[in-house]
C-alpha positions as CSV (number, residue, x, y, z in Angstrom):
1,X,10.2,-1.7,32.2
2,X,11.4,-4.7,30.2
3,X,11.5,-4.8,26.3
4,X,8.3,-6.8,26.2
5,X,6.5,-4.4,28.4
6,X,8.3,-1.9,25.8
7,X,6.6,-3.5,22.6
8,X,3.1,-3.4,24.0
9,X,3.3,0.3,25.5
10,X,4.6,1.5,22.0
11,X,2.2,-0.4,20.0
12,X,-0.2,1.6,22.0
13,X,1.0,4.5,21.9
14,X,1.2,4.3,18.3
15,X,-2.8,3.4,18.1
16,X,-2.8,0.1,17.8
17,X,-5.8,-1.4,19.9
18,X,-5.9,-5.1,18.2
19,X,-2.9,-7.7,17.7
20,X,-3.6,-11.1,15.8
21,X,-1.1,-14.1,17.6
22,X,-0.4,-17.5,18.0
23,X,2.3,-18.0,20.9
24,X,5.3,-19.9,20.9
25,X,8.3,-20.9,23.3
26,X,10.9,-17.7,21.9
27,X,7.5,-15.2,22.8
28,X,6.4,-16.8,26.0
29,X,7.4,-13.6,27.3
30,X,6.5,-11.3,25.1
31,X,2.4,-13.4,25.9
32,X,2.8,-13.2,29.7
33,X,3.1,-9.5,29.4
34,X,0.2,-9.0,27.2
35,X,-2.3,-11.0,29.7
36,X,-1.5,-8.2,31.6
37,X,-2.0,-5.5,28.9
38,X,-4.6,-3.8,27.5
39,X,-4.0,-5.2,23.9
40,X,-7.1,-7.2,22.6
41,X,-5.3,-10.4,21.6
42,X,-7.1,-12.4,18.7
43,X,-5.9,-15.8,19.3
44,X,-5.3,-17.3,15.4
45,X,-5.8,-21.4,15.1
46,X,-2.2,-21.0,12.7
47,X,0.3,-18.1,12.0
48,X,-0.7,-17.3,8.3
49,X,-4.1,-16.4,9.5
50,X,-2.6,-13.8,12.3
51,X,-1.1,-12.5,8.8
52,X,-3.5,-12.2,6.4
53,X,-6.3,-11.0,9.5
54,X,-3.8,-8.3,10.2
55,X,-3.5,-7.6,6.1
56,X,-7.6,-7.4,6.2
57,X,-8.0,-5.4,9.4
58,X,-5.3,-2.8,7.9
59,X,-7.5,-2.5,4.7
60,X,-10.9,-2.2,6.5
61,X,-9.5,0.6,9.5
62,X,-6.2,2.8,7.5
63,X,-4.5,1.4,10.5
64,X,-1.6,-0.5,10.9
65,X,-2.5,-4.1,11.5
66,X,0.1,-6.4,14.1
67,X,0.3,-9.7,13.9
68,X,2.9,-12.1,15.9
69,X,4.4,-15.5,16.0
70,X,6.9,-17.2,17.5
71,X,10.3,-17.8,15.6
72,X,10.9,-20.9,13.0
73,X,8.3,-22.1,11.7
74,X,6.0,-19.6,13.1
75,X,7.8,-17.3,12.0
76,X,7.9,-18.1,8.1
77,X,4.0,-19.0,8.2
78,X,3.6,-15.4,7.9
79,X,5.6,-15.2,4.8
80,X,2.6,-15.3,2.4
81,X,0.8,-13.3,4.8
82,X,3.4,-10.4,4.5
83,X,3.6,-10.9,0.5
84,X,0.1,-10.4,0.2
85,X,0.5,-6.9,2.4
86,X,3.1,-6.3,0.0
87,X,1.9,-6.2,-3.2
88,X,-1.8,-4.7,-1.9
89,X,-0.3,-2.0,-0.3
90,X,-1.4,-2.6,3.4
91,X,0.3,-1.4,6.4
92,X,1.3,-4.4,8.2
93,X,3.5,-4.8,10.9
94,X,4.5,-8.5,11.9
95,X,6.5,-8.9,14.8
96,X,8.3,-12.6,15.0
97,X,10.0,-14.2,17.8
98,X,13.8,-15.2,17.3
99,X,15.9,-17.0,19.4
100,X,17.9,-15.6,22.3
101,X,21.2,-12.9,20.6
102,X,23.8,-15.2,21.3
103,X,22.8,-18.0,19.8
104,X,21.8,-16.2,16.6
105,X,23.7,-17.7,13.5
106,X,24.1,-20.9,15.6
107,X,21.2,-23.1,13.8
108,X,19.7,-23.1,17.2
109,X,16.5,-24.9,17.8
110,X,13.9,-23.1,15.4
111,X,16.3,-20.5,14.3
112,X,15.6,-19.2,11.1
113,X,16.9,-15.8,8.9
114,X,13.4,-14.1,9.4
115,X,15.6,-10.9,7.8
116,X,16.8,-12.3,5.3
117,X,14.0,-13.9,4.1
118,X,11.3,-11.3,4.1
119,X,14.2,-8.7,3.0
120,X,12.2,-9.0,-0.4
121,X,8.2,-8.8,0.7
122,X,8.5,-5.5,3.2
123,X,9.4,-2.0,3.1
124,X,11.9,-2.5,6.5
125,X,13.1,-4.6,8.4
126,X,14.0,-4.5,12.1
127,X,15.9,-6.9,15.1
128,X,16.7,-5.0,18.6
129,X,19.9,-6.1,19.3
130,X,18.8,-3.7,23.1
131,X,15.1,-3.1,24.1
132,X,16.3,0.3,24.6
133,X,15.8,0.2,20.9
134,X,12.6,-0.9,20.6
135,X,10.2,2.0,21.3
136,X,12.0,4.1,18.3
137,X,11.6,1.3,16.1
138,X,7.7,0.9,16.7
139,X,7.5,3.9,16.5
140,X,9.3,4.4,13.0
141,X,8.0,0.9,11.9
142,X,4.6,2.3,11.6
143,X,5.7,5.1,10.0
144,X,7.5,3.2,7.3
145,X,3.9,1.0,7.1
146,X,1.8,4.1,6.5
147,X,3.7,6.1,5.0
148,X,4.4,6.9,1.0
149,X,2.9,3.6,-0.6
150,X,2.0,1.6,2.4
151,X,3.4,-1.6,3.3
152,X,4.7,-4.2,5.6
153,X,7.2,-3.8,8.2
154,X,8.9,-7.1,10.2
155,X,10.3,-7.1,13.7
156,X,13.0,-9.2,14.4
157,X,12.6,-10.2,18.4
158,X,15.0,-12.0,20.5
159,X,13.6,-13.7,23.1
160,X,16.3,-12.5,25.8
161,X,15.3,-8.5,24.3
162,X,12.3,-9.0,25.5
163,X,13.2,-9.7,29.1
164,X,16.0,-7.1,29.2
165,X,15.3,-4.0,31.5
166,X,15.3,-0.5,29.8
167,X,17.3,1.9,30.7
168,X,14.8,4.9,30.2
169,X,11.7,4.4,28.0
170,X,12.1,6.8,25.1
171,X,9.9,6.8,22.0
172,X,11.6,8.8,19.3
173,X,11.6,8.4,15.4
174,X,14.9,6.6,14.5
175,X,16.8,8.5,11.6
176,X,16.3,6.5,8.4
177,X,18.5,8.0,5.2
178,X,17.0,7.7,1.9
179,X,13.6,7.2,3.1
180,X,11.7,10.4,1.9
181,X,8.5,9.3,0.2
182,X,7.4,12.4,-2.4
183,X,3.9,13.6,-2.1
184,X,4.0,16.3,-3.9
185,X,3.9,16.1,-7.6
186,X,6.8,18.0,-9.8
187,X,5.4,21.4,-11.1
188,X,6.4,21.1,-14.4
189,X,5.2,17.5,-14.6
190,X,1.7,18.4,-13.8
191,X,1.7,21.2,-16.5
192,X,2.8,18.4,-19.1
193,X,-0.3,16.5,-18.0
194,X,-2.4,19.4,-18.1
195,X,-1.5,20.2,-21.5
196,X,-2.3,16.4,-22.5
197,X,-5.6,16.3,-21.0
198,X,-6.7,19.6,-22.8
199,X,-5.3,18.2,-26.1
200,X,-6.7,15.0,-25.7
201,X,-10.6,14.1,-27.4
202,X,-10.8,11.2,-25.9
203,X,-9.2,10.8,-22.7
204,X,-9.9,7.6,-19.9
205,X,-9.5,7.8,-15.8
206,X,-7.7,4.4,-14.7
207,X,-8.8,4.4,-10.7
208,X,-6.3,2.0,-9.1
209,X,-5.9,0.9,-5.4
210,X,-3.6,4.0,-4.2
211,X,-6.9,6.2,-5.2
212,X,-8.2,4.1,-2.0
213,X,-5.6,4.4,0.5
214,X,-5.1,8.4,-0.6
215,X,-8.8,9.5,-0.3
216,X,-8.6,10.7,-3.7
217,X,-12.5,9.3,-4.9
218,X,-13.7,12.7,-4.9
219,X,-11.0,14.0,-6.8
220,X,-11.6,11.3,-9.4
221,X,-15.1,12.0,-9.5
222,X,-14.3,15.8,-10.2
223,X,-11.5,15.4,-12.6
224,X,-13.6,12.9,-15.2
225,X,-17.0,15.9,-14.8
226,X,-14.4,18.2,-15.9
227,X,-12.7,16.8,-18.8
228,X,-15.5,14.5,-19.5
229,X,-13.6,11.1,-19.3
230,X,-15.1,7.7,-18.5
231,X,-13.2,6.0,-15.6
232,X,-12.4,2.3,-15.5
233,X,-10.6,0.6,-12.2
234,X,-8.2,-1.9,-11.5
235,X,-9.4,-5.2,-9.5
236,X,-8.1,-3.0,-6.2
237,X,-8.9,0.0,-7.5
238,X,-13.1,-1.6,-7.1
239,X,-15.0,0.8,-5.1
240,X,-12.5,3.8,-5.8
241,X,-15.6,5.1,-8.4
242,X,-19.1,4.5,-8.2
243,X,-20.2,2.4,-10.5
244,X,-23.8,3.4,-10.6
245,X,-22.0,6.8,-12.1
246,X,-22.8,7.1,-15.8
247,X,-18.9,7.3,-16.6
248,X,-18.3,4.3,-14.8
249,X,-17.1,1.8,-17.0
250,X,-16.2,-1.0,-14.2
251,X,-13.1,-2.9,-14.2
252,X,-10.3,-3.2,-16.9
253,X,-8.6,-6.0,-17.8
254,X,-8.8,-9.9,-18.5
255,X,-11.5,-10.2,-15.6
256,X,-13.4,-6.4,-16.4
257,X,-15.5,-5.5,-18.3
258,X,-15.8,-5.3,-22.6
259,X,-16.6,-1.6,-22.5
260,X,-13.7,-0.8,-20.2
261,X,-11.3,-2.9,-22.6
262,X,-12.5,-1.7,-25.6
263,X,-12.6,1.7,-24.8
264,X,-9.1,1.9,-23.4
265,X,-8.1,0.7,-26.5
266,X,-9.1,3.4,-28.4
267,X,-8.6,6.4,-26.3
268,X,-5.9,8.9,-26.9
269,X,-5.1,9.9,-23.2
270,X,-5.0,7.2,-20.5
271,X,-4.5,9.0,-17.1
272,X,-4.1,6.4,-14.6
273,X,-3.9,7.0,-10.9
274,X,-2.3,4.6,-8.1
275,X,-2.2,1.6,-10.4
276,X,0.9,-0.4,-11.1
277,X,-0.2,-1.8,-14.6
278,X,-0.5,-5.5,-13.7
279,X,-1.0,-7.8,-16.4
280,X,-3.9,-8.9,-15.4
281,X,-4.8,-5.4,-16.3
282,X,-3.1,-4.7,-19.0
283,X,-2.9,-8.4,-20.9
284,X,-0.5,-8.1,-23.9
285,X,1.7,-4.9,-23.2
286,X,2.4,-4.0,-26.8
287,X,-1.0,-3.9,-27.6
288,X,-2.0,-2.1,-24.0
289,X,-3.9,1.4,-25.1
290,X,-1.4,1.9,-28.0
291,X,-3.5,4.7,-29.3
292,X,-3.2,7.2,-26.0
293,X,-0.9,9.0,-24.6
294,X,-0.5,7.4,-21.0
295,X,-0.3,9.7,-17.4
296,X,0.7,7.4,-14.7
297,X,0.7,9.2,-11.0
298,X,1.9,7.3,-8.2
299,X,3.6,7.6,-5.3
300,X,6.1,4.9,-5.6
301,X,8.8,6.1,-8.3
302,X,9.2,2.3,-9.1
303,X,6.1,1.6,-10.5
304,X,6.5,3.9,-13.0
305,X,7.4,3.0,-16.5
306,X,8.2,-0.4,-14.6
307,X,5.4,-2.7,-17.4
308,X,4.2,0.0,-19.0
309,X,6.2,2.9,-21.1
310,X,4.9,6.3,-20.1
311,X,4.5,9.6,-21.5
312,X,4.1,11.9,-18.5
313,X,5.4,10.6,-15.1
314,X,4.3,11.8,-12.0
315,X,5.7,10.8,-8.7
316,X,3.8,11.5,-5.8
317,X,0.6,11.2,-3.7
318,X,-3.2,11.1,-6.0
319,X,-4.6,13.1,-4.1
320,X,-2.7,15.5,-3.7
321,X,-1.3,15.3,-7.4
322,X,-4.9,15.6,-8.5
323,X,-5.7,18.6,-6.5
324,X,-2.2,20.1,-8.3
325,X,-3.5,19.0,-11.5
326,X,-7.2,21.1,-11.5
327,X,-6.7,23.9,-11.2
328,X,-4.3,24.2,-14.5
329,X,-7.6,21.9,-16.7
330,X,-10.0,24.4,-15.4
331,X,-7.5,28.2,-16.6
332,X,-8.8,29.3,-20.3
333,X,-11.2,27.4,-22.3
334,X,-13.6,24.6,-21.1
335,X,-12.5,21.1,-21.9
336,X,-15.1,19.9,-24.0
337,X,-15.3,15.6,-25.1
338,X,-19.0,15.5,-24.5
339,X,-19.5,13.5,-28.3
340,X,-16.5,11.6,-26.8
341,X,-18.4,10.6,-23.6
342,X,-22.0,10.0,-25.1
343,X,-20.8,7.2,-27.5
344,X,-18.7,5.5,-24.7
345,X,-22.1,5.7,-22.5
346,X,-23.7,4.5,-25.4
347,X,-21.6,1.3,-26.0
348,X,-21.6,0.7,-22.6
349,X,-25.7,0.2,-22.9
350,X,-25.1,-1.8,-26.0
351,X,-22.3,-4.4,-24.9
């Protein structure tokens, strides 16, 4: 099996059904093995659409979406693409051509530091330097893209990788230190939070994108019926709510909606879940819900506090955060913000 051949069975193994391409002279071999395959190849009319169609097929399916180009040029047509996949959240894997090992660091003919470049805009980065290499970095490559905050991986391919022979075809998670995404949120954390809500009188659900990708809209819904909170969503966090719910308030920020601005300025507890406080969302940060007390749960530890100071961090998957977080708002007495919730209906019929 050659490292081409290599690429295509992982990729399959790992689920993928669909790869987005354009072809190029440092993948010529990479494309003459997947004629053969049973890859559906979606021919692309220019990189950046392999890119983004990946970005939009990972978004519609939970999947990882490929996309591949050749290296130089077609390689850094991805870039804003992988960016885009990077700041959304998406699993993405992008697989770009390079020139053959030994000429790497030469300025060959369309050489270019695809590494280097996208070190920035991806969670990992990979380049076989032997395609007995490359079924454990598929293979950890979509785990990287899927899991903890999801995201973009790139793989570096040399053309002469891709016609080496393996030695024995073995698909095994590569070891990768420091790379332990938390899930689970920190007991005492979720008591803090607890303890807010109950004291709160008039709390506000921000729904953000990572409510999406964790399958955490039923744990939204439940959490704002039991405390009685109106919920307002970031521009990725759309569709996270109903919005035909009466505690929908729509979306927040310079593009929402006046109730949802309005009334996060006056709450006294802002939980927000799987948002990363854009300022689109927030506009001016000194005068962001200055009144509340502000819960931000997310899975990646550097989104927190990052534009917005908080007073009860929580790192770790909504869902599951959420599912910690119930049981302790539902011991003892009821949580009751009913008056709370009828004039934020209310104003939301009015405005």
């Amino acid at each position: 099996m050659k490292g081409g051949q290599a690429i295509i069975k992982s990729l399959i193994d790992q689920g993928a059904d669909i790869v987005f391409g354009y072809p190029g002279g440092q993948l010529l071999p990479l494309y003459d093995m997947i004629y053969d395959s049973d890859l559906k190849h979606i021919l692309v009319r220019h990189e950046q659409c392999a890119a983004h169609a990946a970005d939009g097929y990972a978004r519609a399916s939970g999947k990882v979406g490929v996309c591949i180009a050749t290296s130089g040029p077609g390689a850094t047509n991805l870039i804003t693409g992988i960016a885009t996949a990077n700041m959304d959240s998406a699993p993405v894997m992008a697989i770009a051509g390079q020139v053959p090992t030994h000429l790497i660091g030469n300025d060959a003919f369309q050489e270019v530091d695809m590494i280097g470049i996208t070190i920035p805009i991806t969670k990992h980065n990979f380049q076989p330097s032997d395609a007995n290499e490359i079924p454990g970095m598929i293979k950890s490559g979509f785990e990287i893209a899927l899991s903890g905050r999801p995201g973009p991986v790139v793989i570096d391919l040399p053309k002469d990788i891709q016609e080496q022979e393996l030695d024995e075809y073995r698909s095994e998670s590569l070891e990768l230190p420091g790379y332990k995404p938390n899930l689970k949120g920190h007991p005492l954390q979720i008591k803090k939070a607890a303890q807010a809500i109950k004291k709160a009188k008039k709390p506000v659900i921000l729904s953000g994108g990572g409510v999406i990708i964790s399958g955490a809209s039923p744990e939204i819904k439940e959490l704002s019926e039991l405390i009685n909170a109106p919920v307002t969503t970031t521009l990725l966090g759309k569709g996270s709510f109903s919005e035909d719910e009466p505690a929908s308030m729509g979306m927040l920020g310079m593009h929402g909606r006046k109730v949802a601005n309005i009334t996060v300025d006056e709450c006294d507890c802002l939980v927000a879940v799987g948002c990363r406080f854009s300022d689109r969302t927030t506009g001016n940060i000194a005068e962001f819900a200055k009144n509340a007390r502000i819960i931000h749960i997310d899975v990646d530890p550097a989104e927190i506090g990052k534009n917005v100071e908080v007073a009860v961090p929580i790192v770790g998957d909504a869902k599951t955060v959420l599912q910690q977080l119930m049981p302790l708002l539902k011991k003892n007495e009821a949580i009751d913000n009913k008056k709370w919730f009828d004039y934020v209906c209310e104003f939301k019929k009015s405005s």
